[in-house]
TORKOLTI-403390 format. One record per residue: x, y, z of N, C-alpha, C in turn. Coordinates in steps of 0.05 Angstrom, whole numbers, plus 5000, padded with zeros to 4 digits. Example, Ala and Ser with C-alpha at 12.3 -4.5 7.8 and 13.67 -1.06 7.14 Angstrom:
526448865156524649105156526449345156/525749555142527349795143525850015157/
***
This chain:
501749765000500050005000501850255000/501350444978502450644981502750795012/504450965021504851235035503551325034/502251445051501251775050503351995056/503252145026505252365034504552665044/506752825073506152995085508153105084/508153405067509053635070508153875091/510353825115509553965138511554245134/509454445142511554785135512054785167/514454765176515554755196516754995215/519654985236520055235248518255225276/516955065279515555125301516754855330/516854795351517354515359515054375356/512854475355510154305340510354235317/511754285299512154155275514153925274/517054005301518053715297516153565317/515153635333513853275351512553305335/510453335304508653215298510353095272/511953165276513952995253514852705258/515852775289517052615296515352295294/512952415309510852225320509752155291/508752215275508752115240510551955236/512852045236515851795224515251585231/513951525259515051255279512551125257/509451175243507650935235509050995203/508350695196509350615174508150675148/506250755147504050935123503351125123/507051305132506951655129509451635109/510151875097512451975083512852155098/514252285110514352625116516952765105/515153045087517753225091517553465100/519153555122518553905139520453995117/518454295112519654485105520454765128/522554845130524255065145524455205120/523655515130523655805113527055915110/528555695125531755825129531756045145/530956255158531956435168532556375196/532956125200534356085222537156045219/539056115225542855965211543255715220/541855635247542855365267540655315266/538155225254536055035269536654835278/533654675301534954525318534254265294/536053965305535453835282533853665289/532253605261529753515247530053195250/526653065252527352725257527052705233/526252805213525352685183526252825162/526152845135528252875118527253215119/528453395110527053665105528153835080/527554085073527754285053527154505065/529654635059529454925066529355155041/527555395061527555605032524655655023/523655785011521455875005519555794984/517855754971516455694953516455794929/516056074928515356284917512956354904/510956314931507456394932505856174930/503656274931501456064932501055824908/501855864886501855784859503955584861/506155694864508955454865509455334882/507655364910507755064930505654964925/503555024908501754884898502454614873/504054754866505254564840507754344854/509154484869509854314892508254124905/506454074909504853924924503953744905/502653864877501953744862504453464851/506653614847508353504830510453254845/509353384875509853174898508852974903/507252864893504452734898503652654930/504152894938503553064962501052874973/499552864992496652785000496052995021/497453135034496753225057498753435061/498053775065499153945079499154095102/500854045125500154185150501254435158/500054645160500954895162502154955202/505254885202505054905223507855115230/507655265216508955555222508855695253/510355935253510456085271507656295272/505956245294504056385289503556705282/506056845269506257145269507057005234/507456795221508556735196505756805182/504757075174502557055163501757015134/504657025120504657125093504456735086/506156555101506256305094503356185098/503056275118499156165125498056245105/497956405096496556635076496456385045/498756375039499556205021499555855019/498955825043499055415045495555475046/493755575051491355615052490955555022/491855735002491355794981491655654965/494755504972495855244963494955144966/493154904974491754684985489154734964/488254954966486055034953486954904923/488855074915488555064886489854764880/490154574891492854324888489654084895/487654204905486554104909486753814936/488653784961489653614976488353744997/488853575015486453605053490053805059/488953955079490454145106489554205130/491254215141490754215168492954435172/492054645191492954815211493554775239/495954705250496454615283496954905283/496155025309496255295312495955335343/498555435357498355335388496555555399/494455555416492855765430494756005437/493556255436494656495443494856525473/496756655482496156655510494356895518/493356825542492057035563491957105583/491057345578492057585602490757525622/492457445654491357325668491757565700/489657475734491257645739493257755741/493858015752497158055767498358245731/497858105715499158255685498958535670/500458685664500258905661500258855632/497958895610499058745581497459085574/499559155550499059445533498759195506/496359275497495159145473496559315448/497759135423498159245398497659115381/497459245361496959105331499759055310/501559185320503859165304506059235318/508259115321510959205327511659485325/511159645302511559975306509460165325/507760015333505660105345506360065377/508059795372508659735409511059935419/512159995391515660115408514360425409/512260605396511260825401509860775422/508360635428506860575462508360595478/511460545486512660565497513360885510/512861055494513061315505515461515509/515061695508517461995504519461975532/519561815552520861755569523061545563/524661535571527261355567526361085582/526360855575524960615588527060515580/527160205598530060005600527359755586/528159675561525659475547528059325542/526459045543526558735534525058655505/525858675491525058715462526158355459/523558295456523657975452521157945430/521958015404520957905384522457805362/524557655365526357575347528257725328/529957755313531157915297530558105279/528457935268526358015233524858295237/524858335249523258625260524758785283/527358695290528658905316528359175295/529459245279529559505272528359695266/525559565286523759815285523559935310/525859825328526660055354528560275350/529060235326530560505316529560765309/526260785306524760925306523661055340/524960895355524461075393527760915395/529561065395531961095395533561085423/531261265440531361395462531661115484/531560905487530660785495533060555511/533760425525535860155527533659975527/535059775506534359565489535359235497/535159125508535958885507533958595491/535558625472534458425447535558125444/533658015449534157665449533757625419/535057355409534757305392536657045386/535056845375537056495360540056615348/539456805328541456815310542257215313/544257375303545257615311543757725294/543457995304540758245281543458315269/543458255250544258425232542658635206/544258855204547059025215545359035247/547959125263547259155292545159435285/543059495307541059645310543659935322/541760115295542960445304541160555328/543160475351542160465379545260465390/544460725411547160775425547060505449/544160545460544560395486543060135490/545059855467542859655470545159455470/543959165482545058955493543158755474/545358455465544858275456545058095462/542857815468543457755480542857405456/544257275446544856935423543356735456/540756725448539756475465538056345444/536456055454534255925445532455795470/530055785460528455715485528555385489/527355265507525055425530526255585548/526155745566525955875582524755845606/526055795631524255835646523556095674/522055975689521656385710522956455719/525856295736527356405747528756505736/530456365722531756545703530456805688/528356795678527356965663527057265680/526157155706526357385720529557495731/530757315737533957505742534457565706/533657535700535057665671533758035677/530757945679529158245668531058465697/531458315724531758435748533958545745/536758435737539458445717540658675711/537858715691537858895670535959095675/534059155693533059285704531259415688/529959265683527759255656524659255669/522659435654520959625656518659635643/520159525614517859375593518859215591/516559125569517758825555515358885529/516658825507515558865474515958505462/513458385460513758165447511058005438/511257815419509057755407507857615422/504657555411502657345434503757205411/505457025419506656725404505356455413/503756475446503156275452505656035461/504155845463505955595482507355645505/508755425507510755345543512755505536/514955535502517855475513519155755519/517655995517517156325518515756395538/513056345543512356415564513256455583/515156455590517056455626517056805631/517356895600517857185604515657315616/513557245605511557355609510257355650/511257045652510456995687511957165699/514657235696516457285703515857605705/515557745686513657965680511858095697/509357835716507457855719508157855751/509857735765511257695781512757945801/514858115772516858335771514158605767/511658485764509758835764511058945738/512258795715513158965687511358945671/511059215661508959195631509759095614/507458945588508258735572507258925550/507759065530506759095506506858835491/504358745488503158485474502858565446/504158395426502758475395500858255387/498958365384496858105373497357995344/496657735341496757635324494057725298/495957705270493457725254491857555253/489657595232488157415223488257165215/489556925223488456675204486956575184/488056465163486356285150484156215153/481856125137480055955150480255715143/483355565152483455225142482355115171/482154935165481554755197483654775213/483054725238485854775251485054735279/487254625289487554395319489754615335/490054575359492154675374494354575383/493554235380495954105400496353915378/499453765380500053575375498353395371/497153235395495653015396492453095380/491053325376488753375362489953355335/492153405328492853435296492953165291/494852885305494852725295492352565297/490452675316486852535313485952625288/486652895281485753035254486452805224/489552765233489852635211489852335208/488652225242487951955237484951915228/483352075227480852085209480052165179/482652305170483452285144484552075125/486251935145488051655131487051525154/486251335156485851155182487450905175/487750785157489550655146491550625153/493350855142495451005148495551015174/494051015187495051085217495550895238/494450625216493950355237496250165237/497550345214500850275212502850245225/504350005238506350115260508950175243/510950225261513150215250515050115229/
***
């Protein structure tokens, strides 16, 4: 009996455990796709491809030309342009998708959360006062603290911003998550930090900042996530692979 083949858009650790957990039955193929803008990702249980598509049309033909059966959109939930595009892809390739999409977090008590819609919106919320901020939204967007200048900056990030940010007074700091509160809090205490600028990304392996946050009485400028797709879409690992044991059941009854 043929495979069922799965082109998973990856980057997320929900994409490798649902990779992983696919490899082990015997009537999956898997291949994760990584966007590359990571330099060191962490490594993959199953074969992968890095790099981009180039739109909705040419991972469509990809899929097609793959003889693809199945696409799971399991990106970074701020990846909107890729959601945007495996939606569309699926559509036109005509193949089932599924969306794993980890719940957003929420503002619980004790949290000081400044609501935004966009990253240039969170570093102007920040205000005409000189603030000590924790700018934890990855590399791809630091350089829009260059627009409140005024500011000390301490910027996490996998891989280095380049060019360094035209900022007299900012600190870098090469980590990868998870993260957890104690630490998270002697970092913000450290550094003597006041805000904190970062996406509702959701999940465990980030969140620490936020407890930690809630803990330390620091304000969180929160950027909300856009809009989603309207593909189907699960939150957890284990709903995705129920998702796709009712699609292939076959396939799924497969052991190793």
């Amino acid at each position: 009996m043929a495979k069922i083949r799965v082109l998973i858009l990856g980057g997320t650790s929900e994409a490798r455990a649902l990779a992983q957990m696919l490899s082990k039955k015997a009537g999956f193929d898997i291949l994760l796709s990584l966007a590359g803008r990571t330099e060191k990702p962490s490594i993959q249980p199953v074969p992968i491809r890095t790099g981009g598509f180039g739109g909705a049309e040419s991972l469509a033909s990809f899929l097609r030309d793959g003889g693809f059966d199945l696409l799971v959109d399991a990106t970074h939930p701020f990846a909107a342009r890729i959601s945007a595009n495996a939606f569309a892809a699926a559509r036109l390739s005509g193949i089932a998708a599924l969306a794993l999409r980890r719940p957003e977090w929420i503002e619980r008590p004790g949290d000081r959360w400044t609501a935004s819609r966009n990253i240039p919106l969170a570093i102007a919320a920040l205000g005409p006062a000189a603030r000590r901020v924790f700018l934890a939204i990855g590399r791809q967007e630091a350089h829009c603290a260059e627009a409140a200048a005024h500011h000390f900056y301490l910027v996490r990030s996998v891989d280095p911003v380049t060019p360094p940010l035209n900022i007299a007074n900012v600190e870098y700091i090469l980590d990868r998550g998870p993260f957890d509160v104690d630490g998270e809090a002697a970092l913000l205490a450290s550094h003597r930090i006041d805000a904190i600028v970062a996406k509702n990304s959701g999940g465990w392996a980030t969140y620490a900042k936020i407890e930690a946050a809630r803990h330390l009485g620091i304000e969180v400028f929160m950027i909300a996530r856009a809009p989603a797709p309207a593909m189907r879409a699960v939150e957890t690992v284990e709903e995705a692979l129920g998702a796709i044991g009712h699609l292939f059941p076959p396939a799924m009854e497969r052991g190793v």
